[in-house]
C-alpha positions in Angstrom: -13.3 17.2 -17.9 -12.6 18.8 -21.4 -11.0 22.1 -20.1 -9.2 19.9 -17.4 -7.4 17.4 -20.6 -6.7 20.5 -22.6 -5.5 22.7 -20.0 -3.1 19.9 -18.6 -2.5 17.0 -21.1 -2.9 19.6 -24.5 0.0 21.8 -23.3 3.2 21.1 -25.5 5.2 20.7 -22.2 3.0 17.9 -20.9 5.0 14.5 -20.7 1.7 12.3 -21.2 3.8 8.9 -21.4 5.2 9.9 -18.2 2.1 11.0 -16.1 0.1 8.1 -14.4 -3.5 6.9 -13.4 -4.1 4.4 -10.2 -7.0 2.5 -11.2 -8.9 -0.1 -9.0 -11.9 -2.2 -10.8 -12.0 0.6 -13.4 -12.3 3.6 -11.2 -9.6 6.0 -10.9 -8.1 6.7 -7.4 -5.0 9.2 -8.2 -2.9 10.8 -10.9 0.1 12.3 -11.4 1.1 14.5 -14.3 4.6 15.3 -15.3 5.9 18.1 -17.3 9.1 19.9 -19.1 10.8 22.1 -17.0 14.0 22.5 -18.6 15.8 20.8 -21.1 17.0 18.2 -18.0 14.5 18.4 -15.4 10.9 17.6 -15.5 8.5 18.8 -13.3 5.7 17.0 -11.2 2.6 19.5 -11.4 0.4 17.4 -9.9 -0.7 14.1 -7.7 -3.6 13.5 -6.4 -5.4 10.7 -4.6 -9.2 10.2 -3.6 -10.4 11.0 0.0 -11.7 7.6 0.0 -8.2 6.3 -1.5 -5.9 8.2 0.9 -3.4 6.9 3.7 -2.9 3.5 1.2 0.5 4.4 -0.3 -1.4 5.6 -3.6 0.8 8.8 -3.9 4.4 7.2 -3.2 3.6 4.9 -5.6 2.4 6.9 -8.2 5.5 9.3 -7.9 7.7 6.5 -7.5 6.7 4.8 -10.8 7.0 8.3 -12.3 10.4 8.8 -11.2 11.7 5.6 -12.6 10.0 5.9 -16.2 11.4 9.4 -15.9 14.9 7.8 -15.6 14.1 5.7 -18.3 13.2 8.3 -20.5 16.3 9.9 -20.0 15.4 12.7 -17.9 18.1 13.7 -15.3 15.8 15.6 -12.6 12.5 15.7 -10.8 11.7 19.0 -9.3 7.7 19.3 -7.5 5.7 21.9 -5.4 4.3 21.2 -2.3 1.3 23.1 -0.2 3.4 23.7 3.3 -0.5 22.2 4.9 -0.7 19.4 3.1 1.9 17.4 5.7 1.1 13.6 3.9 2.6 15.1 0.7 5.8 16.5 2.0 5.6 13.4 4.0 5.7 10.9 0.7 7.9 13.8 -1.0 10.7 13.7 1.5 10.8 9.6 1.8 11.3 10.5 -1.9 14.5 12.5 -1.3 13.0 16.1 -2.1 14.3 18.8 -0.4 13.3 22.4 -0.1 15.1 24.4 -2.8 13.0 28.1 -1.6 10.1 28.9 -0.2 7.2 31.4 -1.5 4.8 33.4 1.3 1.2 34.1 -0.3 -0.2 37.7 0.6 -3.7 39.0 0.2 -4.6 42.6 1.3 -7.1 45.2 0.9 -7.6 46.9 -2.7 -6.2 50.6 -1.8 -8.1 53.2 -3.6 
């Protein structure tokens, strides 16, 4: 948990006031963590939701409450990532009016020596 807080909330481009906990009864059931991209758009690098917590609007909600404390804040746009797999979350992201800017292929290969 130590590495995990430094390695996300302990980096100077970490908007902390802007990334979220759901709790229920004192148990967390998703995050999401926001962070400076540029000097106008911040940058969701994560949301995640328990197994046991999924398919209950947990994410939208999160990302929605982000997106309007991000407006608040003064920030002018949200960019995010998305696994291509991971169909709920580009699911919740396009109700959320994201839209593919690129896309990136992965390779992996033999070492040739």
């Amino acid at each position: 948990f130590e590495q995990w807080r430094e390695r996300t909330l302990g980096s100077s481009l970490a908007l902390r006031d802007l990334s979220f906990v759901a709790l229920e009864g004192g148990r967390a059931l998703g995050y999401a963590l926001l962070g400076r991209h540029d000097a106008e758009t911040a940058m969701n690098w994560m949301t995640g939701v328990a197994r046991s917590a999924r398919g209950r609007g947990i994410a939208l909600a999160l990302k929605q409450h982000q997106a309007a404390a991000a407006r608040e804040a003064g920030w002018k746009r949200l960019r995010t990532q998305n696994d291509l797999g991971n169909v709920p979350m580009l699911r919740v992201n396009d109700r959320l009016g994201y839209r593919p800017l690129f896309e990136w292929v992965h390779l992996a290969g033999p070492l040739i020596g």
